[in-house]
C-alpha positions as CSV (number, residue, x, y, z in Angstrom):
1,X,12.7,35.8,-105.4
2,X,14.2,39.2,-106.7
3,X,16.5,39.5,-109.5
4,X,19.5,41.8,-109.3
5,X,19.1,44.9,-111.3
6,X,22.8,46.0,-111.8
7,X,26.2,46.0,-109.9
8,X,26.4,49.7,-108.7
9,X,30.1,49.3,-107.9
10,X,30.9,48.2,-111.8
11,X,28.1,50.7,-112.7
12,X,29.6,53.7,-110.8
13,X,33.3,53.0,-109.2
14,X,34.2,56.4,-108.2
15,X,30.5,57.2,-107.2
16,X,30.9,54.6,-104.5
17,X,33.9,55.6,-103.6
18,X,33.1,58.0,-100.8
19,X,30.2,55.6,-99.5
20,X,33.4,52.5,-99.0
21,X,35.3,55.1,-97.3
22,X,32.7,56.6,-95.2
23,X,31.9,52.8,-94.4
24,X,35.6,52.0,-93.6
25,X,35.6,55.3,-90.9
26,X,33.1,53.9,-88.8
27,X,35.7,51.4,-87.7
28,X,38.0,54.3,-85.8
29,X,34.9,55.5,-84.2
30,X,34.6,54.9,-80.3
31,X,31.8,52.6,-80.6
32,X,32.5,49.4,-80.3
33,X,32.3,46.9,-82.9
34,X,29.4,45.2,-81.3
35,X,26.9,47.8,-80.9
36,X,28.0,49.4,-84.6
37,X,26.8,45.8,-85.8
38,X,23.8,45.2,-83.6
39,X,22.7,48.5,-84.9
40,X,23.3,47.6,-88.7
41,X,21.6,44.1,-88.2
42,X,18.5,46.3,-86.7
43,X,18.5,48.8,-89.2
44,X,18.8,46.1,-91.8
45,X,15.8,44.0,-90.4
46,X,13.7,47.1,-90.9
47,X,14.7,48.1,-94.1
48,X,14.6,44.2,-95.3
49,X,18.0,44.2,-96.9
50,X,18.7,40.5,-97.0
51,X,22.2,41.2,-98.6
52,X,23.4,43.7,-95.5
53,X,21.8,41.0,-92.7
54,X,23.6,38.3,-95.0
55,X,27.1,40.8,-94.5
56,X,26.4,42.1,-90.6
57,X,25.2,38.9,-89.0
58,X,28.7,37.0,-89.4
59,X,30.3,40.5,-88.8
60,X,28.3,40.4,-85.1
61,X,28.8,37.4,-84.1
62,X,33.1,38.1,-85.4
63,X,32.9,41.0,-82.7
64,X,31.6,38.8,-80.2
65,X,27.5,39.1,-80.1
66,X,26.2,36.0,-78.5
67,X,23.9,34.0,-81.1
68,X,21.4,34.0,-78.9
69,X,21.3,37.9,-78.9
70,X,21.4,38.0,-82.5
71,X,17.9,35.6,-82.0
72,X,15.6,37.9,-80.4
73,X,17.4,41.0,-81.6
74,X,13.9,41.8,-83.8
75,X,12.0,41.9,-80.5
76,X,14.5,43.4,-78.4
77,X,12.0,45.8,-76.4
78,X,10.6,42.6,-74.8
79,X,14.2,40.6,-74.4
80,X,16.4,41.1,-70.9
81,X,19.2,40.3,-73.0
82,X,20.3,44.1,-73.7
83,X,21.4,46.8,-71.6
84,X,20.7,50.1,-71.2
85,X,23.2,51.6,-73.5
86,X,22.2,49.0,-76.2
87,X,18.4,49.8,-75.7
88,X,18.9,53.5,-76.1
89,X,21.0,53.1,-79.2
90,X,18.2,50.6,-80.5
91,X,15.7,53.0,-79.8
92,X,17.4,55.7,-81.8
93,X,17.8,53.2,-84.5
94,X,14.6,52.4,-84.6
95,X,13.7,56.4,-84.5
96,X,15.8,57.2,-87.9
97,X,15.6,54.3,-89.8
98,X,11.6,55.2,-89.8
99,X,12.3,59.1,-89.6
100,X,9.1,59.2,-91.6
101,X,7.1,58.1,-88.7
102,X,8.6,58.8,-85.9
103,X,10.1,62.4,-86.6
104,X,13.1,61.5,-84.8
105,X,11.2,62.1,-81.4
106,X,12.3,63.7,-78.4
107,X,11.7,60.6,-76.3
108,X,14.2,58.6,-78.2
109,X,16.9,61.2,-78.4
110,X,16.6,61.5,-74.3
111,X,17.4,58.3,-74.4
112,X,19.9,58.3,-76.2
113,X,21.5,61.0,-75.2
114,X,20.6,59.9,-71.5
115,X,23.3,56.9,-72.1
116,X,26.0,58.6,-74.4
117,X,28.0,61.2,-74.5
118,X,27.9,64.2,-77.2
119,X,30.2,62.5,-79.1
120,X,29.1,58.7,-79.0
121,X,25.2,60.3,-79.5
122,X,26.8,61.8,-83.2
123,X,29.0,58.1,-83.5
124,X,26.3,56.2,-83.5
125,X,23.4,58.5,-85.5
126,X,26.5,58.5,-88.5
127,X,26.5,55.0,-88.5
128,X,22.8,54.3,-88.7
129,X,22.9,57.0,-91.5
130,X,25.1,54.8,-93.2
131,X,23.8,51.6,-93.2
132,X,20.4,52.7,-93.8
133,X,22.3,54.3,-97.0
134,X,23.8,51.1,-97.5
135,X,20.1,49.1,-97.0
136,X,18.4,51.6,-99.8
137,X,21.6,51.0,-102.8
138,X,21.2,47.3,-102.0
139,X,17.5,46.9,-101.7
140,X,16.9,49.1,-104.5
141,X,19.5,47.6,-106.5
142,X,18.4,44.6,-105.5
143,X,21.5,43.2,-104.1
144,X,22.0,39.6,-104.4
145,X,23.7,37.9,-101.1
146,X,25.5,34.7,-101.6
147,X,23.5,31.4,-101.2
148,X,24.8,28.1,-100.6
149,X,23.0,25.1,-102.6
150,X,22.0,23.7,-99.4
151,X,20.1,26.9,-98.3
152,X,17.9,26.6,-101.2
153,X,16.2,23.0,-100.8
């Protein structure tokens, strides 16, 4: 168990302020609300924020993700429960949440950009940037998501 190291929104208000806006434009974008939170659910699961899975996974399920989705969304590559568009978007995930490894290959850009237009290709790469922003302030702050006593036993 980790103990939170400070509140960065009490710590820093008008430092944050640009990351809740960026956050709050994602909603006009053209992607739709499930694939933005199937993304920050994946991105998340990587980065092992526990506070962002805590905040996306009721989000997903609010814009309509299945449960059983949300299940086998960590093996995803063997699961016939996504489609193309959703497999080429979790591949690019995948590709720049672990940029260090992966170099952002070509592969997984054709892919992407195999399923999405210009626009949607720069949609979705903006809001994996984001919440992989949002995963490295709350791990490294060590963001504390609410618990309920019975989820402690």
């Amino acid at each position: 168990m980790t103990k939170s190291r400070l509140n960065y929104v009490e710590a820093a208000p008008d430092a944050m302020k640009p990351m809740f806006a960026l956050e709050e434009s994602l909603a006009s974008l053209s992607i739709d609300a499930a694939m933005r939170e199937l993304l920050k659910i994946r991105a998340s699961q990587i980065n092992g924020c526990a506070y962002c899975l805590n905040m996306h996974l009721p989000a997903a399920r609010k814009a309509g993700v299945p449960q059983s989705k949300l299940d086998v969304l960590a093996g995803w590559r063997e699961s016939p429960a996504f489609g193309t568009r959703e497999r080429a978007a979790l591949t690019w995930c995948e590709a720049l949440t672990r940029v260090e490894a992966t170099g952002a290959d070509d592969h997984s850009f054709e892919t992407l950009a195999a399923a999405f237009s210009a626009q949607e290709q720069v949609e979705i790469t903006l809001i994996i940037t984001t919440i992989n922003a949002w995963n490295r302030i709350a791990v490294g702050f060590r963001s504390q998501h609410p618990v309920e006593a019975r989820d402690t036993a």
